[in-house]
Backbone as CSV, one residue per row, in Angstrom:
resi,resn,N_x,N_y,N_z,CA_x,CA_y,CA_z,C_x,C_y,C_z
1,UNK,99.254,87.553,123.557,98.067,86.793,123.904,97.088,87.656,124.684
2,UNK,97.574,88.695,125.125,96.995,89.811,125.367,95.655,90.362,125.279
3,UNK,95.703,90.441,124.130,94.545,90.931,123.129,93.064,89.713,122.919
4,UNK,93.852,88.361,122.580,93.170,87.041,122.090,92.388,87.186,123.785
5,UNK,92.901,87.011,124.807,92.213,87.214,126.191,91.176,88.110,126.535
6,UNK,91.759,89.452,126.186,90.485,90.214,126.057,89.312,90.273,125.566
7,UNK,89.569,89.801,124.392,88.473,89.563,123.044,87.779,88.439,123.770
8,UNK,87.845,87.184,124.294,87.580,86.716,124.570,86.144,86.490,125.950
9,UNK,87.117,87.141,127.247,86.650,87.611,127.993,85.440,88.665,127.638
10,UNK,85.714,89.128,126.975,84.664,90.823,126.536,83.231,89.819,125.896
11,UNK,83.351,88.559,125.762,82.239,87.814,124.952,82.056,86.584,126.060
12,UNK,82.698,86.775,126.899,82.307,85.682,127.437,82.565,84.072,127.214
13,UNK,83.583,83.868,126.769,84.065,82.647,126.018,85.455,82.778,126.695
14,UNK,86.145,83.213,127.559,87.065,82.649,128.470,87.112,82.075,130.044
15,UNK,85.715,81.941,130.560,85.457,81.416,131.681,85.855,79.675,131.461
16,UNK,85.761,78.906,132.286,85.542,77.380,132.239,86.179,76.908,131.399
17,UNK,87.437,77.136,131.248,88.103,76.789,130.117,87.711,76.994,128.780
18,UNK,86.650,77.541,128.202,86.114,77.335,127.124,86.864,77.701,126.299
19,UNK,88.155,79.004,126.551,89.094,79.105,125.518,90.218,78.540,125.089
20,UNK,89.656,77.297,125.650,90.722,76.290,125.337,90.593,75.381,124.581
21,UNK,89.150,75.010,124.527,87.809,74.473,123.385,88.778,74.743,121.761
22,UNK,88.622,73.870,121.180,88.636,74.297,119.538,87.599,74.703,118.890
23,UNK,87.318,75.546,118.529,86.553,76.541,117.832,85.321,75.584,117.091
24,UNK,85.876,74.426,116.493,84.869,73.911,115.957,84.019,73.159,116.518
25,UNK,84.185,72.861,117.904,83.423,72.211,118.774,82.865,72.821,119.750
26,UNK,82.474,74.918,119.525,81.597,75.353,119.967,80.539,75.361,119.392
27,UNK,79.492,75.625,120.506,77.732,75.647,119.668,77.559,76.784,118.776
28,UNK,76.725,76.956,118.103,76.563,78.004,117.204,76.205,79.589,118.084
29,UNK,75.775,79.432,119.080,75.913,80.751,119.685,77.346,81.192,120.285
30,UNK,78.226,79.883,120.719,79.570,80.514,121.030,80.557,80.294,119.830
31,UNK,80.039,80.177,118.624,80.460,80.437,117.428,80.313,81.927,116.796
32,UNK,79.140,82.840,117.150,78.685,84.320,116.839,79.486,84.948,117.946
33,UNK,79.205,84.530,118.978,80.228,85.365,119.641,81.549,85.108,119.906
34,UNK,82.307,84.291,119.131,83.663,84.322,119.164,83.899,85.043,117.454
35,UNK,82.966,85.433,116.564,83.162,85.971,115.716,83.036,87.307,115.978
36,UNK,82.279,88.159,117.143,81.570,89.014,117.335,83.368,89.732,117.797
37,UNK,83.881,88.756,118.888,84.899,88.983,119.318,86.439,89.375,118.777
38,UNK,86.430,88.368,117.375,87.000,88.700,116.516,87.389,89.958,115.499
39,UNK,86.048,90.555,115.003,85.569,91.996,114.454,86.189,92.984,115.151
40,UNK,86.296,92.450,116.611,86.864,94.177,117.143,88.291,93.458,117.231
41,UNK,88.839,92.653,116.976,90.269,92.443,117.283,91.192,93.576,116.396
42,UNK,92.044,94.509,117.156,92.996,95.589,116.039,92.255,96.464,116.748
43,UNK,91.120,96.926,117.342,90.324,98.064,117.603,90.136,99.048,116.577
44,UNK,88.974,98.259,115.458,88.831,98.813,113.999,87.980,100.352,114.609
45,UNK,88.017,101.351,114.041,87.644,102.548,113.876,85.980,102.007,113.588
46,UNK,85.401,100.875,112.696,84.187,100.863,112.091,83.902,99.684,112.468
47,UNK,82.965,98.263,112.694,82.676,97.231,112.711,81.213,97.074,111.810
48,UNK,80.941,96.742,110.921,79.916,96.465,110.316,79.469,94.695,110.615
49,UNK,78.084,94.668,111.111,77.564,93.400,112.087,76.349,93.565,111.146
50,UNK,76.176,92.548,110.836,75.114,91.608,110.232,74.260,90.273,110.657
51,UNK,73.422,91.093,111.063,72.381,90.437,112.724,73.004,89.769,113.616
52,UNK,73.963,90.692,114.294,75.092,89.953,115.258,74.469,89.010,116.948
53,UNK,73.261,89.829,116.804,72.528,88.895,117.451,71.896,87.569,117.126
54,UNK,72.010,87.079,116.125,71.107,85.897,115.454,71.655,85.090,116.114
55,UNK,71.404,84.238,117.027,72.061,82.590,117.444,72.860,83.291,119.111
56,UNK,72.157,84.212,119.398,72.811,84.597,120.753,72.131,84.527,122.137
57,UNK,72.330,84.031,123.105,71.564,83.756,124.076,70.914,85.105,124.831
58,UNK,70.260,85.227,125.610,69.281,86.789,126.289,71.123,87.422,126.655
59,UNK,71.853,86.701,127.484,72.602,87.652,128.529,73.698,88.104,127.355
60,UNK,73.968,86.919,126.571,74.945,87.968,125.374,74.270,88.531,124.783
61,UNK,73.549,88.683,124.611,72.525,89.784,123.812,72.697,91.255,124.172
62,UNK,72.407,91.075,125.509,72.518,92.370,126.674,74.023,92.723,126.494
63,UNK,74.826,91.757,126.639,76.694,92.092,126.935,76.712,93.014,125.881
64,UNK,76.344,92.376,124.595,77.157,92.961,122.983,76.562,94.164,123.318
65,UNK,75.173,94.578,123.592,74.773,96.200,123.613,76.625,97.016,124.283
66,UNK,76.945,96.654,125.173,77.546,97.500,126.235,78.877,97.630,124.737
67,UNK,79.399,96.561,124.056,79.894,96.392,123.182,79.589,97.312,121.840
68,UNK,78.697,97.347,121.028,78.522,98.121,120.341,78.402,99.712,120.346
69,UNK,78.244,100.090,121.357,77.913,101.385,122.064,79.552,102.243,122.009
């Protein structure tokens, strides 16, 4: 569970319980970034993102930079 925590945290979707939320009853911005979170799960060598910003609020916007980098 390790990993699922990290991923999580790294997007911002484990504060306030939210990772406890079922997936389908997040909003569409904590829907991109629990997908965003997903992509790096395994720590792929490559991530290919397709306007990974679309539906993301200013401060995740800023986070994912530190993320993609």
């Amino acid at each position: 569970m390790g990993a699922v925590k990290d991923g999580l945290q790294s997007v911002n979707l484990f504060n306030n319980k939210v990772g406890q939320k079922q997936a389908g009853k997040y909003s569409g911005g904590m829907k991109r970034r629990l997908s965003v979170a997903i992509s790096f799960m395994g720590q792929p060598k490559v991530v290919y993102l397709d306007e990974p910003s679309t539906g993301l609020d200013p401060a995740s916007r800023c986070g994912r930079v530190s993320v993609q980098c």
